[in-house]
mmCIF file of the C-alpha atoms, coordinates in Angstrom:
data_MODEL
# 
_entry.id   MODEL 
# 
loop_
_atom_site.group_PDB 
_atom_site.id 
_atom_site.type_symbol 
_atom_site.label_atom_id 
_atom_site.label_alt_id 
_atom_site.label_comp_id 
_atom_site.label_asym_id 
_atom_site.label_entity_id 
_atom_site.label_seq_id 
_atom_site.pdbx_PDB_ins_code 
_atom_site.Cartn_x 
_atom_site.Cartn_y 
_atom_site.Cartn_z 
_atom_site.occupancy 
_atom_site.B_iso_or_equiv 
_atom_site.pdbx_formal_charge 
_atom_site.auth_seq_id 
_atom_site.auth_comp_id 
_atom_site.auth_asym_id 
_atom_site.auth_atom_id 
_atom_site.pdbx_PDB_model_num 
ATOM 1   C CA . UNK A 1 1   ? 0.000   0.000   0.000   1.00 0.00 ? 1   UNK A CA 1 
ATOM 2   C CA . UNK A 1 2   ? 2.736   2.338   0.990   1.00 0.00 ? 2   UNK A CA 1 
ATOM 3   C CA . UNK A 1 3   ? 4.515   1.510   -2.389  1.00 0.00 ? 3   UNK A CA 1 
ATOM 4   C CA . UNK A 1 4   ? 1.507   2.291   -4.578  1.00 0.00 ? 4   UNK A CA 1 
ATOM 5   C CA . UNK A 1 5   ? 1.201   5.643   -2.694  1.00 0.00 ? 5   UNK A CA 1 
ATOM 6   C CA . UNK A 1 6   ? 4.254   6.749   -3.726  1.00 0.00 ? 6   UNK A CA 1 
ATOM 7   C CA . UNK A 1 7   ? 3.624   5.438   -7.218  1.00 0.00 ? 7   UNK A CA 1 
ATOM 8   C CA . UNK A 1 8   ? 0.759   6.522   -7.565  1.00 0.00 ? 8   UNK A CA 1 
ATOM 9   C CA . UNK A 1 9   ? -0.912  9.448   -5.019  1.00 0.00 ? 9   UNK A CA 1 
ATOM 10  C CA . UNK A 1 10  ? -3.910  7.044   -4.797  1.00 0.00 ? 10  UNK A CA 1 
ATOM 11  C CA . UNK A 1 11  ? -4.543  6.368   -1.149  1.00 0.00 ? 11  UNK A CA 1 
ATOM 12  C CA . UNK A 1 12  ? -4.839  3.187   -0.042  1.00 0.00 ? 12  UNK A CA 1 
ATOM 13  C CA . UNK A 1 13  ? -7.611  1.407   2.865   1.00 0.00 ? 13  UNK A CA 1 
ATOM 14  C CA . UNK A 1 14  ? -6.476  -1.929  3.630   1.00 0.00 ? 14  UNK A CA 1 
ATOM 15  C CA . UNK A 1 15  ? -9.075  -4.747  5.850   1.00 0.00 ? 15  UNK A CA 1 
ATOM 16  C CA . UNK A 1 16  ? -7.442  -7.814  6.412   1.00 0.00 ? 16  UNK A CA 1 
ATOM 17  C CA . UNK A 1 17  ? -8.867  -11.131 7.557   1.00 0.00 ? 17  UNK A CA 1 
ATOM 18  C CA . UNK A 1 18  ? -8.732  -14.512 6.652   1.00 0.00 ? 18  UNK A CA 1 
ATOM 19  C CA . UNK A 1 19  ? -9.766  -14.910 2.756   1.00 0.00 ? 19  UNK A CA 1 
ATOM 20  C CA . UNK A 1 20  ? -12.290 -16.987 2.946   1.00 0.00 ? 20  UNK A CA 1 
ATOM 21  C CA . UNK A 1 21  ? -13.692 -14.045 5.773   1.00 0.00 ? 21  UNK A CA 1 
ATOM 22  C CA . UNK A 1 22  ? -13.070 -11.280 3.483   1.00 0.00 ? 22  UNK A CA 1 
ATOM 23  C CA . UNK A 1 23  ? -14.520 -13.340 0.386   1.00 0.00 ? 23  UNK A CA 1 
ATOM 24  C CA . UNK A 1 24  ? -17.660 -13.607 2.778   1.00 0.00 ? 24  UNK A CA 1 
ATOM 25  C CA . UNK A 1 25  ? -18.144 -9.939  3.113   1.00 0.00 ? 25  UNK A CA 1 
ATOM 26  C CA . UNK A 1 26  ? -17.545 -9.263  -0.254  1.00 0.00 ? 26  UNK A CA 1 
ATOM 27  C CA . UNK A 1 27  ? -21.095 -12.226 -0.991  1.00 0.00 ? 27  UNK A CA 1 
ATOM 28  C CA . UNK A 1 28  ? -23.064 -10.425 1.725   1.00 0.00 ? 28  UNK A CA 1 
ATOM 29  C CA . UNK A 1 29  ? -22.387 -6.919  -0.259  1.00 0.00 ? 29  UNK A CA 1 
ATOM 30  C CA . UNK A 1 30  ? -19.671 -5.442  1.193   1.00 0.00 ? 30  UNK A CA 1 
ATOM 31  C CA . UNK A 1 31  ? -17.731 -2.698  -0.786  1.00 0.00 ? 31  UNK A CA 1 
ATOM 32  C CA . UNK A 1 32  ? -14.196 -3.556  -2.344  1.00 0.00 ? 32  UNK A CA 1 
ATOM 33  C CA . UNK A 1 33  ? -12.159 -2.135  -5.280  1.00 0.00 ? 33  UNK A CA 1 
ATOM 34  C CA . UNK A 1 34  ? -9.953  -5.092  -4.623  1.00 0.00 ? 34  UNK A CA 1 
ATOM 35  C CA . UNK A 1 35  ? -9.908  -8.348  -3.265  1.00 0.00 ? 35  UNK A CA 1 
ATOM 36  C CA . UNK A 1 36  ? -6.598  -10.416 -2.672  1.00 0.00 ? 36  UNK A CA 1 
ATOM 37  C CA . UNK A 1 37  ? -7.029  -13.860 -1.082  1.00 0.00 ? 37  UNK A CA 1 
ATOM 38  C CA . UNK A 1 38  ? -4.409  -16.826 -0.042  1.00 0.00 ? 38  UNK A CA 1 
ATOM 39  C CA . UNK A 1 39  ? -5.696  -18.418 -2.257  1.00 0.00 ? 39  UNK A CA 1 
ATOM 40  C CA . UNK A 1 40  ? -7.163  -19.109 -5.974  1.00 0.00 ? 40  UNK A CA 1 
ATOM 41  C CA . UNK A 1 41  ? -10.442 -20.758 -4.877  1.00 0.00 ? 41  UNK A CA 1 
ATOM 42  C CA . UNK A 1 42  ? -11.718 -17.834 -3.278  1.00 0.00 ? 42  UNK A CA 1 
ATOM 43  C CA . UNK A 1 43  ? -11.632 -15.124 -6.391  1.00 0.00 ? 43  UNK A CA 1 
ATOM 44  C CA . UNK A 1 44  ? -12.735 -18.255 -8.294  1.00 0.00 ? 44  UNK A CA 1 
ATOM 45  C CA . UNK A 1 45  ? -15.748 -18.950 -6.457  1.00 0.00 ? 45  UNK A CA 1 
ATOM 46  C CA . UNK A 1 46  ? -16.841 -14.623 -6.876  1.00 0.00 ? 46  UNK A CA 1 
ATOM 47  C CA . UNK A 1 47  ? -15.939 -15.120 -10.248 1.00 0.00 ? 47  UNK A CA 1 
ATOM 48  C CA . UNK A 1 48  ? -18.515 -18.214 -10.949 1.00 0.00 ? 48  UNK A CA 1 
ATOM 49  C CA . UNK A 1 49  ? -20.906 -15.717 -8.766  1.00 0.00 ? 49  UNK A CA 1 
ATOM 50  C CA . UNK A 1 50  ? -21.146 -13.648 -10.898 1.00 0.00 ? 50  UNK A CA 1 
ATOM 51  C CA . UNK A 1 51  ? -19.743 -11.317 -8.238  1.00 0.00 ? 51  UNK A CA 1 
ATOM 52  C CA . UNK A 1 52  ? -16.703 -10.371 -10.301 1.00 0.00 ? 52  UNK A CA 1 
ATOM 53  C CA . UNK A 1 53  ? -15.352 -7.808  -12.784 1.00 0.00 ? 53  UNK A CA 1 
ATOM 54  C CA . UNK A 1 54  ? -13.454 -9.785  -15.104 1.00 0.00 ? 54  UNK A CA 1 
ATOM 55  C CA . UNK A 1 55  ? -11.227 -12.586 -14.510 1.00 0.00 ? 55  UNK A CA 1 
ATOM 56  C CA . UNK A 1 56  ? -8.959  -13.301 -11.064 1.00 0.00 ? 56  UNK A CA 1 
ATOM 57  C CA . UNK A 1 57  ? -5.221  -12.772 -11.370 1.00 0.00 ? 57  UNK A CA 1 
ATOM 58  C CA . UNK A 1 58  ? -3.033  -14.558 -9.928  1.00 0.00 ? 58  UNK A CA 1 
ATOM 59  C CA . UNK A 1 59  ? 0.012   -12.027 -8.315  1.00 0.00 ? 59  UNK A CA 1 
ATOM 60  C CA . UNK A 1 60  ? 2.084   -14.403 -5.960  1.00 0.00 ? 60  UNK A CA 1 
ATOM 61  C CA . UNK A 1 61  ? 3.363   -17.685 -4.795  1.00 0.00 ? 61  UNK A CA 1 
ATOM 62  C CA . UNK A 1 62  ? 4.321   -18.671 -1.399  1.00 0.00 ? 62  UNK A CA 1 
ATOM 63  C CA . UNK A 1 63  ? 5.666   -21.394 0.424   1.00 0.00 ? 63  UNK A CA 1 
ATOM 64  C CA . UNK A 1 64  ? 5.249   -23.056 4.048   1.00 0.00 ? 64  UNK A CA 1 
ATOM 65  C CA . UNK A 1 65  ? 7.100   -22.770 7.276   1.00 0.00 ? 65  UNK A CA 1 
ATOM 66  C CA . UNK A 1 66  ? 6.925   -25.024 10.448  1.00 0.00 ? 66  UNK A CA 1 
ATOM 67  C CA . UNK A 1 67  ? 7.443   -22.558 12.976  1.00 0.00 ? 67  UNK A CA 1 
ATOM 68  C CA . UNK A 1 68  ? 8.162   -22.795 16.809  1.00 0.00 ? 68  UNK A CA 1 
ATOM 69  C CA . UNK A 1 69  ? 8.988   -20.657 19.699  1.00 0.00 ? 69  UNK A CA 1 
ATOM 70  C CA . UNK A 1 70  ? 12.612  -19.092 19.844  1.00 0.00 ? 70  UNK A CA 1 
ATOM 71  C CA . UNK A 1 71  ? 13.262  -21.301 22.963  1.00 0.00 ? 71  UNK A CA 1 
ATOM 72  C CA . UNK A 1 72  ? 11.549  -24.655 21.034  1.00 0.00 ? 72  UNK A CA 1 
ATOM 73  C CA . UNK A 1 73  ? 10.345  -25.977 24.664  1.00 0.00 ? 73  UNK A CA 1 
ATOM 74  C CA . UNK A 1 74  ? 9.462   -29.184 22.477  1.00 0.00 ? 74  UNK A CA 1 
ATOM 75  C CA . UNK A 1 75  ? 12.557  -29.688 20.771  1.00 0.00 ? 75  UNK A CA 1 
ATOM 76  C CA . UNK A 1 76  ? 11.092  -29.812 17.347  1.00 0.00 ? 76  UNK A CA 1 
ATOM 77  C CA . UNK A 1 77  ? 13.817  -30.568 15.446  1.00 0.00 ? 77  UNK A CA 1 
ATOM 78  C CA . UNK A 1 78  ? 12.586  -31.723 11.975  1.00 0.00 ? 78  UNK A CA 1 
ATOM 79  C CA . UNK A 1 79  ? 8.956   -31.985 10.721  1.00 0.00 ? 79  UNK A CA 1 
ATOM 80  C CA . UNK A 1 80  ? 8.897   -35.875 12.235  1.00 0.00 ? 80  UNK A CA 1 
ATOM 81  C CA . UNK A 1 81  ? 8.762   -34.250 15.215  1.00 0.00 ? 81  UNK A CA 1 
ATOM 82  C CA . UNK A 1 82  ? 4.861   -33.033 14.794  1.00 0.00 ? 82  UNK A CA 1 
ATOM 83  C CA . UNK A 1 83  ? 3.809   -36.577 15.435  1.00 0.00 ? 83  UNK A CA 1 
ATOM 84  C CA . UNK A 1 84  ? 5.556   -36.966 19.054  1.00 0.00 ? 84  UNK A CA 1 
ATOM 85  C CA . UNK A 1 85  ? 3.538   -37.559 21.715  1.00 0.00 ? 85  UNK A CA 1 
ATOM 86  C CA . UNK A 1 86  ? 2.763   -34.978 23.707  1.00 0.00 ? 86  UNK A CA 1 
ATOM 87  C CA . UNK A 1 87  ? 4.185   -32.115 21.195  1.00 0.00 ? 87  UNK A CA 1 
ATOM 88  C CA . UNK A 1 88  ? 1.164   -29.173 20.995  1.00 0.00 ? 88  UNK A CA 1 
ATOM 89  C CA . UNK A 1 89  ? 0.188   -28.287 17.612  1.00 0.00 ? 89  UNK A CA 1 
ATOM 90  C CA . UNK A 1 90  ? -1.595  -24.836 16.911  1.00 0.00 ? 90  UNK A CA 1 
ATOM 91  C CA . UNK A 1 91  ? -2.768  -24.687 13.070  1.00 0.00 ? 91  UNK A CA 1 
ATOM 92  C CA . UNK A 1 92  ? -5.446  -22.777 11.322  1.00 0.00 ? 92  UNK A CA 1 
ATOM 93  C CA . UNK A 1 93  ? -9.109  -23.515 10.862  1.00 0.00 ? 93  UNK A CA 1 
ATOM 94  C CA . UNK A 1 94  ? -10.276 -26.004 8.482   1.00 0.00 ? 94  UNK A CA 1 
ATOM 95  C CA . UNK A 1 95  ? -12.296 -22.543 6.166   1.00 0.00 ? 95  UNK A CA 1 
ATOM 96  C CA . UNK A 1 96  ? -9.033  -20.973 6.337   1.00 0.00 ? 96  UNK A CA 1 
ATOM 97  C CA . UNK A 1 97  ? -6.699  -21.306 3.064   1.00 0.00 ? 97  UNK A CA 1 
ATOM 98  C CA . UNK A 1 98  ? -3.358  -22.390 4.483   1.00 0.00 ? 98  UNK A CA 1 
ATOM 99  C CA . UNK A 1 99  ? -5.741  -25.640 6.297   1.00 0.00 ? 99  UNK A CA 1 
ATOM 100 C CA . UNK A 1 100 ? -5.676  -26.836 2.711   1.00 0.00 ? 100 UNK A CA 1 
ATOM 101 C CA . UNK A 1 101 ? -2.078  -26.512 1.940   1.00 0.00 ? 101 UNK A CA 1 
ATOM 102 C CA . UNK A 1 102 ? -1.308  -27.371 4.980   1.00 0.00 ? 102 UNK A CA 1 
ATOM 103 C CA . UNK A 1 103 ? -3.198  -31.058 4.872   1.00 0.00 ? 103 UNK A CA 1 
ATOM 104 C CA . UNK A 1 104 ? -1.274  -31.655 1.610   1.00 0.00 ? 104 UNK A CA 1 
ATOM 105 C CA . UNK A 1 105 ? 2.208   -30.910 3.673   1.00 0.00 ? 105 UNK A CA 1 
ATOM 106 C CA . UNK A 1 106 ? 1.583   -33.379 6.386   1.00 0.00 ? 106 UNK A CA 1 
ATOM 107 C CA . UNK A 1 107 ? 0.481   -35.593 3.461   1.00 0.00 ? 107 UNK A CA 1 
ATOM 108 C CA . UNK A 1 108 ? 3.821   -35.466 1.714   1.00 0.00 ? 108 UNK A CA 1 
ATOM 109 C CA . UNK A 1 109 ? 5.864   -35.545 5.047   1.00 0.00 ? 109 UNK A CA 1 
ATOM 110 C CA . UNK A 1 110 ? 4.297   -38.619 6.056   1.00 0.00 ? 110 UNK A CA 1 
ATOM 111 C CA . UNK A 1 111 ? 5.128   -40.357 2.560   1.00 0.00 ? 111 UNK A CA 1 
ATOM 112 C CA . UNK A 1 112 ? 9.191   -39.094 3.319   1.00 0.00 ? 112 UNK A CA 1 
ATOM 113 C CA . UNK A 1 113 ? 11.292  -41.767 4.507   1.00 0.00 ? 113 UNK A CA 1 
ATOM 114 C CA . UNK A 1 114 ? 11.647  -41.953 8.532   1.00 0.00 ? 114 UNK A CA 1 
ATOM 115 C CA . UNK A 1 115 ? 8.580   -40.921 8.671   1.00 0.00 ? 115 UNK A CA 1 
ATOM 116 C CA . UNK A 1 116 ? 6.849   -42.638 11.617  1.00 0.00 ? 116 UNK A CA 1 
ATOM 117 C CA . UNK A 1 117 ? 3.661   -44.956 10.911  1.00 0.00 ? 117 UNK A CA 1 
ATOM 118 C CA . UNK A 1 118 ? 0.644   -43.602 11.213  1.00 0.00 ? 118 UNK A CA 1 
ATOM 119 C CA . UNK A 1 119 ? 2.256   -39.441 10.829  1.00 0.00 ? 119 UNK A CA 1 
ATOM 120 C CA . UNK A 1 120 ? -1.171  -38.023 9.265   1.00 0.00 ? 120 UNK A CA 1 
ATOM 121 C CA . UNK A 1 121 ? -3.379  -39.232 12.406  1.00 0.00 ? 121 UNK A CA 1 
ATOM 122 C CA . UNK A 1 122 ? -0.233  -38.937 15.242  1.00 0.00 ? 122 UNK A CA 1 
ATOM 123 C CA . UNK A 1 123 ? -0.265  -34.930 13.941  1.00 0.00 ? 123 UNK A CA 1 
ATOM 124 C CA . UNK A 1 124 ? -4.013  -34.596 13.967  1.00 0.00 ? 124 UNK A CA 1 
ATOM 125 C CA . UNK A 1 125 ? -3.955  -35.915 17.830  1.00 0.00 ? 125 UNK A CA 1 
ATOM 126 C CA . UNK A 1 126 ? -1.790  -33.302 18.213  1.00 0.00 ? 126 UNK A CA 1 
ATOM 127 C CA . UNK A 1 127 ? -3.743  -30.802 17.458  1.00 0.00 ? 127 UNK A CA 1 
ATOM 128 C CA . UNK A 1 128 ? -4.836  -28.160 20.748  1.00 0.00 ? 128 UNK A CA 1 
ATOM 129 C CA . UNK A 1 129 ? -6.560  -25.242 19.018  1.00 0.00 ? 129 UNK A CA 1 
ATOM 130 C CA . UNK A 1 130 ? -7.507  -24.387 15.876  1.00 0.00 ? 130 UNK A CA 1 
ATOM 131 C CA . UNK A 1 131 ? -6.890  -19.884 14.837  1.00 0.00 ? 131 UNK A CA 1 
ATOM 132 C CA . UNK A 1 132 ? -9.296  -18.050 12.836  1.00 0.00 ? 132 UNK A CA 1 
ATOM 133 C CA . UNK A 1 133 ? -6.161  -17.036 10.389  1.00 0.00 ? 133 UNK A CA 1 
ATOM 134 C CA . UNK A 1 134 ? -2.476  -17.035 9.885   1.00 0.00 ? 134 UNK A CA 1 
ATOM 135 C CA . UNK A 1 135 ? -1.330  -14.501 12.265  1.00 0.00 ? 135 UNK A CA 1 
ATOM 136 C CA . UNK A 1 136 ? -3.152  -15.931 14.658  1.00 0.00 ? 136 UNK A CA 1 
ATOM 137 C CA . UNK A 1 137 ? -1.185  -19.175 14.723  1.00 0.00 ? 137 UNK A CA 1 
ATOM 138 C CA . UNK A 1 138 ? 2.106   -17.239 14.537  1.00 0.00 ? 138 UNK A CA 1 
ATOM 139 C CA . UNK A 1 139 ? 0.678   -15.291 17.445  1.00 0.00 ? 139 UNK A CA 1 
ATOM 140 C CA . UNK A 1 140 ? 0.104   -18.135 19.928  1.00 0.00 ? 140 UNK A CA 1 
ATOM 141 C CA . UNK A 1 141 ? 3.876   -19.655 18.117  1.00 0.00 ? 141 UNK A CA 1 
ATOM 142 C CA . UNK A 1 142 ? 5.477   -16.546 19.558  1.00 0.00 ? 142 UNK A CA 1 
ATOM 143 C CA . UNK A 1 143 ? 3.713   -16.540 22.921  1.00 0.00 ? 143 UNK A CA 1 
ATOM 144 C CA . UNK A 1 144 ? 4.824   -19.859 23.321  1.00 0.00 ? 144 UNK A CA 1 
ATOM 145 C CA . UNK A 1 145 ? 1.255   -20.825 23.639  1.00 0.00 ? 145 UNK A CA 1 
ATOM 146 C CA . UNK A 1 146 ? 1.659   -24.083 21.381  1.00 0.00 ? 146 UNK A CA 1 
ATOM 147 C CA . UNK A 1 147 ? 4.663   -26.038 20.710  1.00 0.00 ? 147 UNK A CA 1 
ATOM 148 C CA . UNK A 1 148 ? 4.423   -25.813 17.041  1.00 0.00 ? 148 UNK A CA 1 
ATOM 149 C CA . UNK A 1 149 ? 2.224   -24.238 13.616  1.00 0.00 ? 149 UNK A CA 1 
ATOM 150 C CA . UNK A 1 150 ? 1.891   -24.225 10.199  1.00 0.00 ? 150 UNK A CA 1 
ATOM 151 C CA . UNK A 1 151 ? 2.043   -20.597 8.469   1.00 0.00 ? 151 UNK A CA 1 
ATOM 152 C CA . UNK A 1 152 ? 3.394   -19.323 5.218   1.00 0.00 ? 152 UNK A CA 1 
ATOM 153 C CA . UNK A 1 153 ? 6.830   -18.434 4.272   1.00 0.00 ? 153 UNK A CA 1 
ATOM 154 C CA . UNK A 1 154 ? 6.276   -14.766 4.303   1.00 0.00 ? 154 UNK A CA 1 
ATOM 155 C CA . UNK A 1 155 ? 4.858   -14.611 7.902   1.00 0.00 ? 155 UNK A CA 1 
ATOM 156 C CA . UNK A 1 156 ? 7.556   -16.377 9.521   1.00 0.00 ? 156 UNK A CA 1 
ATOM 157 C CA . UNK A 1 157 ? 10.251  -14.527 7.788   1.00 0.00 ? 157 UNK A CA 1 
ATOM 158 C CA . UNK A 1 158 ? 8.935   -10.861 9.442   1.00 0.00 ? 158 UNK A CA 1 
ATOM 159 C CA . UNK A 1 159 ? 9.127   -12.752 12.503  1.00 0.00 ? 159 UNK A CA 1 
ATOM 160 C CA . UNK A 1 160 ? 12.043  -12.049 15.051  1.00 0.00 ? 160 UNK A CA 1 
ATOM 161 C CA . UNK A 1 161 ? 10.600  -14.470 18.025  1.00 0.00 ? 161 UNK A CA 1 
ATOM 162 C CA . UNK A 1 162 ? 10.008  -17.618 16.271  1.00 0.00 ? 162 UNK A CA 1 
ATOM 163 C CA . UNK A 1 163 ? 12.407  -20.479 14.636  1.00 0.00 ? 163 UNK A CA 1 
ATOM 164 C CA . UNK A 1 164 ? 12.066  -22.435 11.091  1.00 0.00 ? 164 UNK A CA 1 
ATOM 165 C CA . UNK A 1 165 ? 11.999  -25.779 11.220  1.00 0.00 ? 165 UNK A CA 1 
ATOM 166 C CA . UNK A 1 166 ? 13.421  -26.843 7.357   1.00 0.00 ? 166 UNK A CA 1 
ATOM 167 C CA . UNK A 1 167 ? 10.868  -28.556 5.239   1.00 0.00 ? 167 UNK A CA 1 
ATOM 168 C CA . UNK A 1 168 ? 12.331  -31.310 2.519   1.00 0.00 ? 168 UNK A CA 1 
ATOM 169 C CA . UNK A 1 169 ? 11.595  -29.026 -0.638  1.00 0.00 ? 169 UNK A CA 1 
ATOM 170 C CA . UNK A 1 170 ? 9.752   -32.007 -1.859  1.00 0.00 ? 170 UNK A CA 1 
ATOM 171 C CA . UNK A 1 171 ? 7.419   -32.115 0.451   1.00 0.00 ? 171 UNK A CA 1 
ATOM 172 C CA . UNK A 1 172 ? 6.478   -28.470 0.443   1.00 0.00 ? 172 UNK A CA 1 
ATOM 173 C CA . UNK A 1 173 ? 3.865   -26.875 -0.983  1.00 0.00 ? 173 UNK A CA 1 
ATOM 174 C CA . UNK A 1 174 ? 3.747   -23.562 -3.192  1.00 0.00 ? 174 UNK A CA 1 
ATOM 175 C CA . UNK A 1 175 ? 0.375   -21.052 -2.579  1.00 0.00 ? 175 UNK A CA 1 
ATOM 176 C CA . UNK A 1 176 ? -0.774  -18.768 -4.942  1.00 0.00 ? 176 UNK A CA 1 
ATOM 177 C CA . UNK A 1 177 ? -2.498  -15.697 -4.595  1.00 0.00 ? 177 UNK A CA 1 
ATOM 178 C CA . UNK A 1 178 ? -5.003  -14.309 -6.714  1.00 0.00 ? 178 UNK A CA 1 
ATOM 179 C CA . UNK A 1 179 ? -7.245  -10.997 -6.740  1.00 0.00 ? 179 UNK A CA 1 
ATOM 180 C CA . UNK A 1 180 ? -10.092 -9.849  -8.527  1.00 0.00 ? 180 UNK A CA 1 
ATOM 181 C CA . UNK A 1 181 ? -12.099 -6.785  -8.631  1.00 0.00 ? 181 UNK A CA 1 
ATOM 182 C CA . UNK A 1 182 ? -15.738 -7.403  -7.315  1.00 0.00 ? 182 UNK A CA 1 
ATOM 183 C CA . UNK A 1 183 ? -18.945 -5.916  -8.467  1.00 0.00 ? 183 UNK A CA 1 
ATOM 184 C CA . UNK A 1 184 ? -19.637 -3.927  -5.562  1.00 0.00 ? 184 UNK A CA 1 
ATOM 185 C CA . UNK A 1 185 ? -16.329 -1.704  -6.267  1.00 0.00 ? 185 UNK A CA 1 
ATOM 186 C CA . UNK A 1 186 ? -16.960 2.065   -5.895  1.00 0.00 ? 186 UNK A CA 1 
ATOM 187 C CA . UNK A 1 187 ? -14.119 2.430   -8.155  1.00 0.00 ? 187 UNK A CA 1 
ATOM 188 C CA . UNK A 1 188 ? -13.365 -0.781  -10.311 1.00 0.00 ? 188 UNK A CA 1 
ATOM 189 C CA . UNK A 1 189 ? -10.698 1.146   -12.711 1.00 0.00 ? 189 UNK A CA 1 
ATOM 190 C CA . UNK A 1 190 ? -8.608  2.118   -9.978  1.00 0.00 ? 190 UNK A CA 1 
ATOM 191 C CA . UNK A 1 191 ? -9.334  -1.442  -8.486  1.00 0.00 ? 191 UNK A CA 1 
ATOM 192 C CA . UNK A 1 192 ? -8.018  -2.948  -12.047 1.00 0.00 ? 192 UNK A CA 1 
ATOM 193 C CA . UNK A 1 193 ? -4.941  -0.709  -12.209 1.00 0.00 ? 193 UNK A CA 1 
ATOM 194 C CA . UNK A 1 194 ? -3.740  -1.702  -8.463  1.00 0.00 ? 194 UNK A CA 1 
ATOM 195 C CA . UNK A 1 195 ? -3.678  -5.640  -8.909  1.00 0.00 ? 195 UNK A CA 1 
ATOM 196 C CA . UNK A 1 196 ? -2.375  -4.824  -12.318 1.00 0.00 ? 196 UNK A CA 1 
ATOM 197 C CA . UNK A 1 197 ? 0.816   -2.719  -10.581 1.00 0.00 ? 197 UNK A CA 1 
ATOM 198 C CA . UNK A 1 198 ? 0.547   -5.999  -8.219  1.00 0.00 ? 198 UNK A CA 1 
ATOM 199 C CA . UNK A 1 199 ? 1.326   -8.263  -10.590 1.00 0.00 ? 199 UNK A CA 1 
ATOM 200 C CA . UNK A 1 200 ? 3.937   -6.473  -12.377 1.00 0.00 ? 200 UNK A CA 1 
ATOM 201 C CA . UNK A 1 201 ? 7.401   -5.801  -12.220 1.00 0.00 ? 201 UNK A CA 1 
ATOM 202 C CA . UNK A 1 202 ? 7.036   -2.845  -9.090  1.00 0.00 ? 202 UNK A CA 1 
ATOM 203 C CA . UNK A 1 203 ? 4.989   -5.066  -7.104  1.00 0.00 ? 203 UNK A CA 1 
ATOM 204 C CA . UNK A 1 204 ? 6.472   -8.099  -7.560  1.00 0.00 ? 204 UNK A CA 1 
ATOM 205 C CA . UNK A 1 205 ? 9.630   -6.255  -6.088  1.00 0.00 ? 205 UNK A CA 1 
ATOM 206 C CA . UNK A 1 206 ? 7.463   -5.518  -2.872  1.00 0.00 ? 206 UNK A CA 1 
ATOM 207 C CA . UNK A 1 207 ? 6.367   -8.649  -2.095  1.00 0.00 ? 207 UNK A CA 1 
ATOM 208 C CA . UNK A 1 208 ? 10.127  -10.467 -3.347  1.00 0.00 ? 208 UNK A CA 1 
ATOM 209 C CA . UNK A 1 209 ? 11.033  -8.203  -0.151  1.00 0.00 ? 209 UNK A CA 1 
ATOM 210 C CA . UNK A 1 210 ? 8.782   -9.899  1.818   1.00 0.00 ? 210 UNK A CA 1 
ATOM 211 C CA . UNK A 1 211 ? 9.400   -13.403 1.078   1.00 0.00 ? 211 UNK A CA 1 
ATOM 212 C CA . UNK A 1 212 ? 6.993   -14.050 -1.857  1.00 0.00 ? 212 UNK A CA 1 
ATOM 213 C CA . UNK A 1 213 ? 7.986   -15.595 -5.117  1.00 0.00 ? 213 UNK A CA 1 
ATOM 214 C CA . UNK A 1 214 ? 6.188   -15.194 -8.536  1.00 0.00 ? 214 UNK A CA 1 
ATOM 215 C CA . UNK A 1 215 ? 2.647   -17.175 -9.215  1.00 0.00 ? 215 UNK A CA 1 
ATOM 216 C CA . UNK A 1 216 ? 3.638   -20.292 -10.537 1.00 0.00 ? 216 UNK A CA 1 
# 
C-alpha cells in the first residue's frame, strides 16, 4: 500500500482477515475495489458468482514454514517431530486457506522416509486449538502458547521471536495468490490498475522483499 502511494498518489484502505472471511463480506455486499485472497479458490468462487469484474489474477506464490517458539520448549527438530507424543500443535481452521495446503504438507511428510507410521493421524492428535487465520497461529507460536504451527513463508520470515523448522523441498507446498475486482467496487478502474501494478514488475519487487515468489 505504501509503495503504490508513492507510485501513484492514490490512497490506499487496507481490511485484512482470513480470505475466505473477506470473500464472505464481499457475498453479503460489502464494498471492495480489490480483493486479494491466499488463495485461488476464493476469487474463483466470486468469479462463478457472478460477483466479479473480469477474470482473477493470480500475483504471488508462497511457500510453508513449520514454525516454533525461539526457545523450542518441544525440541522440534525436523517436521517428524509433529507426530511426538505430547508435542502441541496450533494450526489454522479447516475454512481458512493455508488448512488446505497445509493437509497436503503433512500428506507429503508422512510419505518421506523416517517418517513414523501412522504421521497423518499422530499430527491430527496433536492438534490443541484451531486460529481463525495465519497470524493468529504465529501469534500463539510466539507466545509460546503451542509447541508448534503451520504458516506461510512470508509470515515467519517478518518474525524475530520464532524459529524455522526446514521442510524437505519435496514435500512443500507452493500457494498462490489471486485478486479480482468485485462488483460492488466504488471504483473498479482504480481497483483494475492496483492488482495490475501488483502483478507487475514494481509489485512483484514488494512482495520479493517480503518473502513471496512469482505465481507459478
Amino acid at each position: 500500500g505504501t509503495a503504490y502511494v508513492a507510485a501513484t498518489g492514490t490512497a490506499i484502505v487496507l481490511s485484512t482477515e482470513s480470505s475466505t472471511a473477506l470473500r464472505t463480506q464481499i457475498e453479503q455486499g460489502a464494498r471492495a475495489d480489490v480483493f486479494l485472497s491466499a488463495d485461488t479458490t476464493s476469487p474463483a468462487a466470486l468469479v462463478a458468482a457472478g460477483l466479479a469484474d473480469g477474470a482473477a489474477v493470480p500475483f504471488a506464490g508462497n511457500r510453508l514454514a513449520i514454525v516454533v517458539p525461539a526457545e523450542n520448549p518441544a525440541r522440534v527438530l525436523a517436521p517428524a517431530d509433529l507426530a511426538r507424543p505430547g508435542v502441541k500443535i496450533i494450526p489454522a481452521g479447516a475454512s481458512v486457506p493455508i488448512s488446505s495446503y497445509a493437509e497436503t504438507l503433512i500428506e507429503r511428510l508422512a510419505g518421506l522416509p523416517g517418517s513414523p507410521a501412522g504421521f497423518v493421524a499422530l499430527y491430527a492428535a496433536n492438534v490443541v486449538s484451531r486460529e481463525d487465520n495465519v497470524r493468529a497461529v504465529l501469534a500463539k507460536v510466539e507466545l509460546d502458547e503451542g509447541d508448534a504451527g503451520i504458516v506461510y513463508a512470508s509470515d515467519a520470515s517478518g518474525s524475530t521471536t520464532i524459529l524455522t523448522i526446514a521442510i524437505p523441498p519435496e514435500a512443500n507446498v507452493t500457494a498462490t495468490y489471486a485478486g479480482v475486482v468485485p462488483i460492488t467496487a466504488t471504483d473498479p478502474s482504480a481497483g483494475h490498475a492496483f492488482l495490475a501494478w501488483l502483478a507487475g514488475p514494481a509489485g512483484q519487487s514488494v512482495l520479493a522483499a517480503y518473502g513471496f515468489t512469482p505465481a507459478p
